[in-house]
C-alpha positions as CSV (number, residue, x, y, z in Angstrom):
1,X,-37.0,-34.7,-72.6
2,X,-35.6,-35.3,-75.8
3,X,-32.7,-37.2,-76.1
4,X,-32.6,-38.0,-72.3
5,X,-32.5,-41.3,-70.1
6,X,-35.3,-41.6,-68.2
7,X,-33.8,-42.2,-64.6
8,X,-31.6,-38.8,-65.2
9,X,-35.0,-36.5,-65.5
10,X,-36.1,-35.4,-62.3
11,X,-39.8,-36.5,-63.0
12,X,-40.4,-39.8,-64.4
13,X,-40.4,-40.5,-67.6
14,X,-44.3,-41.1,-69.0
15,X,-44.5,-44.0,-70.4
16,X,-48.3,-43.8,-71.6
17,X,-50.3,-46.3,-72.5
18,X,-50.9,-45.7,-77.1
19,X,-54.5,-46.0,-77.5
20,X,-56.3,-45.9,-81.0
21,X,-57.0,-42.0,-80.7
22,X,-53.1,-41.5,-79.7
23,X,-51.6,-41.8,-76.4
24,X,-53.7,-41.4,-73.2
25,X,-52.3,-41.4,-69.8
26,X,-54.6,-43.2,-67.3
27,X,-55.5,-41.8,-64.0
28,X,-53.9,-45.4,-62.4
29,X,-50.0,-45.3,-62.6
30,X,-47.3,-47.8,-61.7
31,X,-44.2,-46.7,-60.9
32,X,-41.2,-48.7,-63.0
33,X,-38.3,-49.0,-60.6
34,X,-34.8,-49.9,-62.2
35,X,-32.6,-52.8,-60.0
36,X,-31.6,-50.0,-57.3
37,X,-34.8,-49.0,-56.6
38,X,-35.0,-45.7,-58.3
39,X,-38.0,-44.6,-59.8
40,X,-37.7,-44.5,-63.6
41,X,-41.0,-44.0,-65.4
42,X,-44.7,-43.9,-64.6
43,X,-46.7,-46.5,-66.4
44,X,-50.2,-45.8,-67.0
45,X,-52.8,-48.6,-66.5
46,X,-56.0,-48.4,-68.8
47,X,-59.4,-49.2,-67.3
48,X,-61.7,-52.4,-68.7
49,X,-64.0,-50.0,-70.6
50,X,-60.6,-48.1,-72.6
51,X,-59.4,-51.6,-73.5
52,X,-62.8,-52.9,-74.8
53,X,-62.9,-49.7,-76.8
54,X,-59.6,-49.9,-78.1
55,X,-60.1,-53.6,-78.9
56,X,-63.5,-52.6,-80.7
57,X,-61.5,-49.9,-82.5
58,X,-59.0,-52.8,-84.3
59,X,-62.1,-54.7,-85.3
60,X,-63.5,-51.8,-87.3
61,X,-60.1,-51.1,-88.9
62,X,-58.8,-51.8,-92.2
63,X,-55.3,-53.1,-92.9
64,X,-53.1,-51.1,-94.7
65,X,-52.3,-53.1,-98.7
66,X,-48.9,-55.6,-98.4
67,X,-47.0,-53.7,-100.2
68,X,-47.9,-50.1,-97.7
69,X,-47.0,-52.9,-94.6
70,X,-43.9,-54.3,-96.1
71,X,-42.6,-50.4,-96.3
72,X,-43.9,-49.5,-93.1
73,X,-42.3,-52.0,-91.3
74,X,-38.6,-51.2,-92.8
75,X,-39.1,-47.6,-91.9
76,X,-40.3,-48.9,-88.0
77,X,-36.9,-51.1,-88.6
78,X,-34.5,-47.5,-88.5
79,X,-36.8,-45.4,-86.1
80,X,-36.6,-48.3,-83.8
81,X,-33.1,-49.2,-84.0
82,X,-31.4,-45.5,-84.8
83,X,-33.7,-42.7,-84.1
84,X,-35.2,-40.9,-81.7
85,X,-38.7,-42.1,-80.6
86,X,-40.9,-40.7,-77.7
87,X,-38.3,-38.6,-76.4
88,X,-35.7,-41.3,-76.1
89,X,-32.8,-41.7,-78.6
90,X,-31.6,-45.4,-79.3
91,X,-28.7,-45.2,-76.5
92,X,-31.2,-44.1,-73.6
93,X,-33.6,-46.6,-74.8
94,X,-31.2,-49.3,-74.5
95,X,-29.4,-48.6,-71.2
96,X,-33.1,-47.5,-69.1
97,X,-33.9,-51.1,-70.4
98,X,-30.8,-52.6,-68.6
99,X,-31.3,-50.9,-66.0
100,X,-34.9,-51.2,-65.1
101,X,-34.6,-55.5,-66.3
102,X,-31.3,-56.2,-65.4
103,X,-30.9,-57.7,-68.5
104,X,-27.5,-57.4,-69.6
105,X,-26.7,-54.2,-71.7
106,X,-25.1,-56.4,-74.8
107,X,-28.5,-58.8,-74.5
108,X,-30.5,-55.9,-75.0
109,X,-28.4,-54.3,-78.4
110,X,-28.8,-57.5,-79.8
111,X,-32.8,-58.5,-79.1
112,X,-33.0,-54.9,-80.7
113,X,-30.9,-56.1,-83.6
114,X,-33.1,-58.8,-84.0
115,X,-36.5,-57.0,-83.4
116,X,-35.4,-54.7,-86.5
117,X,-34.4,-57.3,-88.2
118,X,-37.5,-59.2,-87.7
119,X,-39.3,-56.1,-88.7
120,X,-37.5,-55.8,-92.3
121,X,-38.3,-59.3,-93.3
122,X,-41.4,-59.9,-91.2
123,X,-42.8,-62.5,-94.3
124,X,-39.9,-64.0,-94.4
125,X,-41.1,-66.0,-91.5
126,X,-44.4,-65.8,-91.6
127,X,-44.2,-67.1,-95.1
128,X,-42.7,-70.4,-93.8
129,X,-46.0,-71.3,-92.7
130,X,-47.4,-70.7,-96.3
131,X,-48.6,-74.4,-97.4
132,X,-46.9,-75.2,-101.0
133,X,-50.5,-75.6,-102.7
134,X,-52.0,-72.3,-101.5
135,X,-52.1,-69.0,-103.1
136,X,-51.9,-65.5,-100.9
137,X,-54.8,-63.8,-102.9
138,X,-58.3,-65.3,-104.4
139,X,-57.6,-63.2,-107.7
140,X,-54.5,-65.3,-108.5
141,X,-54.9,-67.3,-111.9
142,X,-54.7,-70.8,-110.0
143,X,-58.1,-69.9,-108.8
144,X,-59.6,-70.3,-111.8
145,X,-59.6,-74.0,-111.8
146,X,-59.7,-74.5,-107.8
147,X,-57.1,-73.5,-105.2
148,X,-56.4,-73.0,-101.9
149,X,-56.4,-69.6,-100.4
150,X,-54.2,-68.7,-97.5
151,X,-56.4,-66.3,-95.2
152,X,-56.5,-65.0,-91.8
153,X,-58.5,-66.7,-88.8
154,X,-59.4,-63.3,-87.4
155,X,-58.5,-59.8,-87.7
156,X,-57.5,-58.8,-84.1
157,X,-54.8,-60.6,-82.1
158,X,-53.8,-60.2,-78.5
159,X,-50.2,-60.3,-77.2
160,X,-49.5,-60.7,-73.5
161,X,-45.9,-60.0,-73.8
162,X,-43.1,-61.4,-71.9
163,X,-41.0,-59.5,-69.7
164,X,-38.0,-62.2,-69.2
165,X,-36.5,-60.3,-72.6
166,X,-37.2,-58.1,-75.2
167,X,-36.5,-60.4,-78.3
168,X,-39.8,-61.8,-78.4
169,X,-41.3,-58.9,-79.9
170,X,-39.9,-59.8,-82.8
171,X,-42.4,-62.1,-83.2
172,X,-45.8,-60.3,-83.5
173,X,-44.6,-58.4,-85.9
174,X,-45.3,-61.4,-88.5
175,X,-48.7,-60.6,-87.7
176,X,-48.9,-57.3,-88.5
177,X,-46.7,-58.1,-91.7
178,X,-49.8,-60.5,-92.6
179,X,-52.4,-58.1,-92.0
180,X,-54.0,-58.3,-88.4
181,X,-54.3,-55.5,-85.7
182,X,-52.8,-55.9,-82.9
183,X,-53.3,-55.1,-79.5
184,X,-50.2,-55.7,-76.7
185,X,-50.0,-55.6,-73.2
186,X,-46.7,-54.4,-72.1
187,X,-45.3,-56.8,-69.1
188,X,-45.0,-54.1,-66.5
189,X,-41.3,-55.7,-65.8
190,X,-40.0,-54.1,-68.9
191,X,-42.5,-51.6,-70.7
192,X,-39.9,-49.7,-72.6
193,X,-39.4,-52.3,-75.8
194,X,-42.9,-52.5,-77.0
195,X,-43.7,-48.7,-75.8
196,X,-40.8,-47.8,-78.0
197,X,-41.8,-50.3,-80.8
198,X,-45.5,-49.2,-81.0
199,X,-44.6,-46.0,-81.7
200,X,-42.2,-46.8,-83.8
201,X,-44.6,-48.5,-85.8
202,X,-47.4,-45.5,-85.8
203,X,-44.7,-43.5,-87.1
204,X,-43.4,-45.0,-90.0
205,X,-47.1,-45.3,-91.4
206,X,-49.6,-47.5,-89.7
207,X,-53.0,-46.1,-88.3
208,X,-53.1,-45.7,-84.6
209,X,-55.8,-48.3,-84.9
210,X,-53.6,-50.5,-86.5
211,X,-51.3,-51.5,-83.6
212,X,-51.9,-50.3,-79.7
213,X,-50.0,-50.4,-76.6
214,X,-52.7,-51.6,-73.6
215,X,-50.9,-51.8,-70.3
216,X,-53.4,-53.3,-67.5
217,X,-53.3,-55.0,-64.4
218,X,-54.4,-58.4,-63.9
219,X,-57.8,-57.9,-63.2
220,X,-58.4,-56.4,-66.7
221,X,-56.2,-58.8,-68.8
222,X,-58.7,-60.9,-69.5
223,X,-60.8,-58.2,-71.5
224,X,-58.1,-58.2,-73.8
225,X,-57.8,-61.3,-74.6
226,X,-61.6,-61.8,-74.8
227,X,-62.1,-59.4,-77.0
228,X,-59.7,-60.4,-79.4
229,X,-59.7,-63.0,-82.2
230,X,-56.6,-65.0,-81.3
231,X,-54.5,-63.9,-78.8
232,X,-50.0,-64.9,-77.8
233,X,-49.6,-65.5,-74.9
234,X,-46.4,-65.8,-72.6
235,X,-45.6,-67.5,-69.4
236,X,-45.2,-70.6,-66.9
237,X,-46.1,-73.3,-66.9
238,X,-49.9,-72.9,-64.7
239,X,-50.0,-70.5,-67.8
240,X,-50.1,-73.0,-70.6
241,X,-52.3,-75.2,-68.5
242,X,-54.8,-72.9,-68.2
243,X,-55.1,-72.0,-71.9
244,X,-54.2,-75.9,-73.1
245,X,-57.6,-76.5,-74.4
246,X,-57.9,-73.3,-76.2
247,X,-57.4,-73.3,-79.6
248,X,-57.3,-69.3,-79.6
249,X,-54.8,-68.9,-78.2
250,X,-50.9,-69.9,-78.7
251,X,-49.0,-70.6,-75.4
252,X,-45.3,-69.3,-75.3
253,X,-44.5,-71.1,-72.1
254,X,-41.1,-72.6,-70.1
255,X,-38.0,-73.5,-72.9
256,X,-36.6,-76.1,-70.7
257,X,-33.7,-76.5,-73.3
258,X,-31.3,-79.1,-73.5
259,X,-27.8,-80.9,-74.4
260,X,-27.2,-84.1,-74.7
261,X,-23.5,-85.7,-74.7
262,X,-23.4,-89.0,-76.1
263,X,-20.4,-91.5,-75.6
264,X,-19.2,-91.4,-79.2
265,X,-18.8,-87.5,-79.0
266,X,-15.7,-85.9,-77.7
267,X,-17.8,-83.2,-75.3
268,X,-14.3,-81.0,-74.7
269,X,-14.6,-80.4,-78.1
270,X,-18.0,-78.7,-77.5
271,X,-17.0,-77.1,-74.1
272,X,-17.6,-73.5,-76.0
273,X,-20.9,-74.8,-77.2
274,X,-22.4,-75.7,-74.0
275,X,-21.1,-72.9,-72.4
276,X,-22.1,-70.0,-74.9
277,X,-25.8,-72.1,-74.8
278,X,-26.0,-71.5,-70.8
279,X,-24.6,-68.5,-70.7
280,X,-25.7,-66.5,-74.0
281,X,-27.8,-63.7,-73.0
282,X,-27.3,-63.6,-69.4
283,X,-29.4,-66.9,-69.5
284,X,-32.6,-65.7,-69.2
285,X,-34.0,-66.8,-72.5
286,X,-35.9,-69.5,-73.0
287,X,-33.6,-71.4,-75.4
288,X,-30.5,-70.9,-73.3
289,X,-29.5,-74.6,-72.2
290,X,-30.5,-75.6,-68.3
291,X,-29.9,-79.4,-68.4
292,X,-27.0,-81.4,-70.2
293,X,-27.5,-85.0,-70.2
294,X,-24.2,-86.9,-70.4
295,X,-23.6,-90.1,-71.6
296,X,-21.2,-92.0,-68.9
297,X,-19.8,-89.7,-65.8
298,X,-21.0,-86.6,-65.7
299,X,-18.6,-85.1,-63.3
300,X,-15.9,-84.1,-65.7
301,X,-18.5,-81.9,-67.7
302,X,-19.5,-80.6,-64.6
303,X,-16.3,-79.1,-63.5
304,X,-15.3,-77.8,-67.0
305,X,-18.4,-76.0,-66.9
306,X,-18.1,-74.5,-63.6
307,X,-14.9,-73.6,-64.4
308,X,-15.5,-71.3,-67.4
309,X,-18.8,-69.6,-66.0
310,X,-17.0,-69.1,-62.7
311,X,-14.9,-66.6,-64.7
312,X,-17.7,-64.3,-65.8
313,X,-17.4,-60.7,-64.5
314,X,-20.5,-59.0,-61.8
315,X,-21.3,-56.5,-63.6
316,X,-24.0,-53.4,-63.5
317,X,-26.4,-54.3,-66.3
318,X,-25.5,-51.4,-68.3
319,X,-22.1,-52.1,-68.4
320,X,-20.8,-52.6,-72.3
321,X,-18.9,-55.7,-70.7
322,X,-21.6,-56.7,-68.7
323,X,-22.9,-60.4,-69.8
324,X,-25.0,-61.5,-66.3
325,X,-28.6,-60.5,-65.9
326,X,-29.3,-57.8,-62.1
327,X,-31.9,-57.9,-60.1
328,X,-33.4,-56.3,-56.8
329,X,-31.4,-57.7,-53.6
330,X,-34.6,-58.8,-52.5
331,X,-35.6,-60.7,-55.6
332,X,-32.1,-61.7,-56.0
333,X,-31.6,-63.2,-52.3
334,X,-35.4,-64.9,-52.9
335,X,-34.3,-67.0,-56.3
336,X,-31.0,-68.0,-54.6
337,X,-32.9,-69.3,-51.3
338,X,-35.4,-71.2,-53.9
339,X,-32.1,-72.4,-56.0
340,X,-30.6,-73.8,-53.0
341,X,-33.9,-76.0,-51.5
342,X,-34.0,-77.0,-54.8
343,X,-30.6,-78.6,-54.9
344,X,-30.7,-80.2,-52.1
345,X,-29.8,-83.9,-52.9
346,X,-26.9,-82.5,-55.9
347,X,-23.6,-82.3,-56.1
348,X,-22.5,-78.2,-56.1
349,X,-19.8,-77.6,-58.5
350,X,-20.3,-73.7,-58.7
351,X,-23.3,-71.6,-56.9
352,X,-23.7,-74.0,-53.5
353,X,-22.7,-71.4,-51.3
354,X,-24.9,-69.0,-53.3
355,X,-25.3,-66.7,-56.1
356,X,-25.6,-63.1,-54.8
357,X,-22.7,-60.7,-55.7
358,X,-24.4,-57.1,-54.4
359,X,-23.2,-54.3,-56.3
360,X,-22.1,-50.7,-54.8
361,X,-24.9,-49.0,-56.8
362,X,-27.8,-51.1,-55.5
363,X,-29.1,-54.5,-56.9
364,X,-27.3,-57.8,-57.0
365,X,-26.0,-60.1,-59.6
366,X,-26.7,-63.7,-60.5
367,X,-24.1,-65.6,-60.8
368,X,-23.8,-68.9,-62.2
369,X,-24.9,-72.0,-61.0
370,X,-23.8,-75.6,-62.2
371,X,-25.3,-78.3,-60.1
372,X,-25.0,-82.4,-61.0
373,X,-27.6,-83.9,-60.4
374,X,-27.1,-88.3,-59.2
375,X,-30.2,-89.4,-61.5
376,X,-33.3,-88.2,-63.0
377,X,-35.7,-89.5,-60.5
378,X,-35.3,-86.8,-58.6
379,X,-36.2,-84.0,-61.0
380,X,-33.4,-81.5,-60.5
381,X,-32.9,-81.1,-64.0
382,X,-36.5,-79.8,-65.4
383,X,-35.8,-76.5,-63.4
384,X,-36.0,-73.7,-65.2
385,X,-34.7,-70.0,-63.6
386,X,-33.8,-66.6,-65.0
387,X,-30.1,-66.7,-64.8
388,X,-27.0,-69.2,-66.3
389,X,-27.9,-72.4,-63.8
390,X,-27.2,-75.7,-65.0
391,X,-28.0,-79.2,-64.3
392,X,-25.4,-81.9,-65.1
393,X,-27.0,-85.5,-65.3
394,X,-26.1,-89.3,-66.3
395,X,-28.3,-91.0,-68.9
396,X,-28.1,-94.0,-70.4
397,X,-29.7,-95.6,-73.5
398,X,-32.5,-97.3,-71.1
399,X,-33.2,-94.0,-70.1
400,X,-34.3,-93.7,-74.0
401,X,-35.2,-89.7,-75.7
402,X,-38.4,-89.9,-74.0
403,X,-36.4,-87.9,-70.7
404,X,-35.7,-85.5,-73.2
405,X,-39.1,-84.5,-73.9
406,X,-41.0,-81.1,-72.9
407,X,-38.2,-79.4,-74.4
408,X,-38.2,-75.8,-76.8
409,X,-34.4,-77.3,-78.2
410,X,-32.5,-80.5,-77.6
411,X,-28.6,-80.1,-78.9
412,X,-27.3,-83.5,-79.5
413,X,-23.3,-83.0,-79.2
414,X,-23.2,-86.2,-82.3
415,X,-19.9,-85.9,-84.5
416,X,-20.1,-85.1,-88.3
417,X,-20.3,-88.9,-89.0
418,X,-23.5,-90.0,-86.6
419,X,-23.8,-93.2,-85.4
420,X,-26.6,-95.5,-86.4
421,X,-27.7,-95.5,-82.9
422,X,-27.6,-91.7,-82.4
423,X,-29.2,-91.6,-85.5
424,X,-32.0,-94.2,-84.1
425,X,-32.2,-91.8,-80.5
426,X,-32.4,-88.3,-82.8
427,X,-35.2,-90.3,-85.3
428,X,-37.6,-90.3,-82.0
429,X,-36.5,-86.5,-80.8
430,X,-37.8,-85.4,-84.4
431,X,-40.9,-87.4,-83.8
432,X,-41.1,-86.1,-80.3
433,X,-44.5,-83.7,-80.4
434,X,-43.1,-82.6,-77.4
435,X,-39.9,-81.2,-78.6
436,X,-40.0,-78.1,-80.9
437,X,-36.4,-77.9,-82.0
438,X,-33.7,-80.7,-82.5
439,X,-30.1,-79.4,-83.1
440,X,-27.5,-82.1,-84.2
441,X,-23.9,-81.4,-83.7
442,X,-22.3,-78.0,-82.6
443,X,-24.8,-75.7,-82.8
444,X,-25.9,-73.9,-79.5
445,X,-29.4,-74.1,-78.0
446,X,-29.9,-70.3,-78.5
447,X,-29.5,-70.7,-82.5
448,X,-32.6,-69.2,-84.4
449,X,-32.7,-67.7,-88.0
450,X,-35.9,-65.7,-89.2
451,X,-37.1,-68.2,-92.3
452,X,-37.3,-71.4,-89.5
453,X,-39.7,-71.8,-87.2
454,X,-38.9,-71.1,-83.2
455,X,-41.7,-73.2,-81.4
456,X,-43.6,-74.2,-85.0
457,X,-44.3,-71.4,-87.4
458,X,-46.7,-68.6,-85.9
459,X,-48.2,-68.4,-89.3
460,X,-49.7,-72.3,-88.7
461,X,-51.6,-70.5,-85.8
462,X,-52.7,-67.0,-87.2
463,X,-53.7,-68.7,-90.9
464,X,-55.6,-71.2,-92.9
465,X,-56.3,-72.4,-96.0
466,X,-59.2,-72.5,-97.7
467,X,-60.6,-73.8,-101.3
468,X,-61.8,-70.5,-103.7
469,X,-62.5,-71.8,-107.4
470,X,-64.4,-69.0,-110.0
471,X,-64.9,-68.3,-113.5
């Protein structure tokens, strides 16, 4: 079907799984549904025995030389982003992906801007990780008289990929830039991204035992991640329990991100920047902000916010205007039932008579939710859902940056000039191990850039250093 959208063929579009002798479509299908209902695609589901063969397959391979990589990934960079791959062209690609996540259709042009991106300077990030006294080869001169030698911890890594967004895709690619196979399974939420990506990948130049696309159910999972060296994985937060004591395995898990207003900053000024850090993306990233702590009354900052995400437009998904994320009206009528228990004991300022704008087409929209929040005790402010919902709270300098903690960013709204005691507060959120990201003055929580690290470098998990000396 080339250059169709899926969900206009009158069969669904095949969506199989990308094994390490080509693609191979399973006998067990799932059909992918977009936010109306309508069948889009037919996912196949590999058996235990294909994945174990598939993973065995990686282990045997050889990587392709840096240089060959470096190249390959460009060229993956335009197929991706421009061409036609699998059938789809770039604007059916994008617009089944709206549809079928509800992710917004702007949200989804620019995670594919930055998976491209990602894939054109894929050592530019993991390089980050590279300690200043190591060398990337055992033949380099320093050698000679003793050096450390940056090397992989395993050859094969696992990625059980998210299905909130696509974005995070770009982030696997680093290890393919540094050498390792890898093996993904797709979240069945959104299959299209890394589908399209994988073959984008074999295309441009590496080995179908290079990089494979494993979708499985639950019961099969853990094969893949068994068989692997090291293994990315995404999800809640019983998901990084389970795996806390694993040093195997690096746990993408809740972003619980943050603002703080403190008294000596002027937060109208920064209106745009709290807004744009709920809002950006639809909200269903993990760095969009969820909680701003405020420094005095929090009301005020309450009802500005409300007041500007009141006026975002329900949208379909696909819409090129469309900037807040669809979903099933069951789902949808669910999460606003679960919002609205959880509230219980706030202040509504926008969502409180609920969220749910149903669309003629089929599906609902989220809208946005501020709530504020009397006090911490109560734990309003640590919730965490797929959609621009905000929790307004006081805190006070008793309250200390320890309330802060368990968070991907914290924004502190300080002014150009930072007080001594800001200064003393943003000291301890740097030395917070539980805080990956601190962002001092107006930047929003969503800010990334490719040569710092997102939640630590993911070359300080995949690599190590060790001591080669010759001659």
């Amino acid at each position: 079907m080339p250059g169709s959208q899926p969900h206009e063929s009158h069969e669904p579009y095949p969506l199989d799984a990308l094994g390490p002798r080509g693609p191979y479509r399973a006998r067990n299908r799932e059909t992918v549904t977009d936010t109306a209902g309508t069948v889009v695609a037919e996912l196949s589901l590999v058996p235990r025995l294909f994945v174990s063969r598939a993973v065995t397959a990686l282990h045997r391979a050889t990587p392709l030389p840096r240089e060959r990589r470096l190249a390959a990934l460009a060229r993956a960079a335009r197929l991706f982003r421009e061409d036609e791959v699998q059938g789809l062209t770039y604007d059916a690609y994008e617009r089944t992906v709206a549809r079928v996540s509800g992710i917004p259709l702007p949200a989804v042009r620019s995670a594919a801007d930055e998976i491209a991106d990602s894939a054109r300077r894929a050592l530019a990030g993991a390089y980050g990780a590279l300690p200043g006294g190591a060398v990337l080869d055992w033949q380099d001169a320093r050698t000679r008289t003793g050096s450390a030698v940056w090397t992989r911890r395993g050859e094969v890594l696992a990625v059980n990929a998210a299905g909130n967004h696509p974005a995070p895709h770009a982030l696997w690619l680093e290890a393919l830039a540094l050498g390792f196979r890898i093996a993904i399974r797709p979240s069945r939420r959104e299959p299209f991204t890394p589908h399209r990506l994988v073959a984008a990948l074999r295309t441009a130049g590496f080995g179908d035992d290079h990089v494979v696309l494993l979708p499985t159910d639950h019961a099969v999972a853990g094969e893949l991640l068994t068989g692997a060296d090291l293994a990315l994985v995404y999800g809640g937060d019983d998901v990084v329990r389970r795996y806390a004591d694993d040093p195997d395995v690096l746990v993408q898990g809740p972003g619980r991100a943050k603002i703080l207003v403190t008294a000596g900053s002027d937060w109208r000024a920064h209106l745009d920047t709290m807004v744009d850090s709920v809002a950006h993306h639809g909200g269903m990233k993990c760095v969009n902000a969820t909680a701003v702590f405020v420094e005095g009354d929090p009301a005020p900052v309450a009802r500005a916010l409300a007041e500007r995400l009141g006026t975002l437009p329900s949208l379909p998904a696909e819409d090129e205007k469309a900037g807040l994320p669809v979903q099933p009206l069951d789902r949808a009528r669910a999460l606003e039932r679960h919002l609205l228990d959880r509230a219980k004991g706030t202040t509504a300022h926008l969502g409180g008579d609920g969220i749910v704008d149903e669309l003629v087409g089929g599906g609902a929209v989220l809208r946005p939710a501020v709530f504020e929040a009397p006090d911490l005790k109560g734990g309003w402010h640590t919730a965490e859902l797929p959609f621009p919902c905000v929790w307004v709270v006081p805190w006070t300098r008793a309250d200390g940056a320890a309330v802060l903690g368990d968070s991907l960013v914290v924004g502190v709204l300080a002014e150009d000039e930072v007080a001594p005691s800001d200064a003393e507060l943003i000291d301890e959120l740097v030395a917070d191990r539980t805080v990956a990201n601190v962002y001092v003055g107006d930047h929003p929580t969503h800010w990334m850039d490719r040569g710092v690290p997102h939640d630590g470098y993911l070359g300080e998990f995949l690599m190590r250093s060790k001591t080669v000396i010759r001659g």
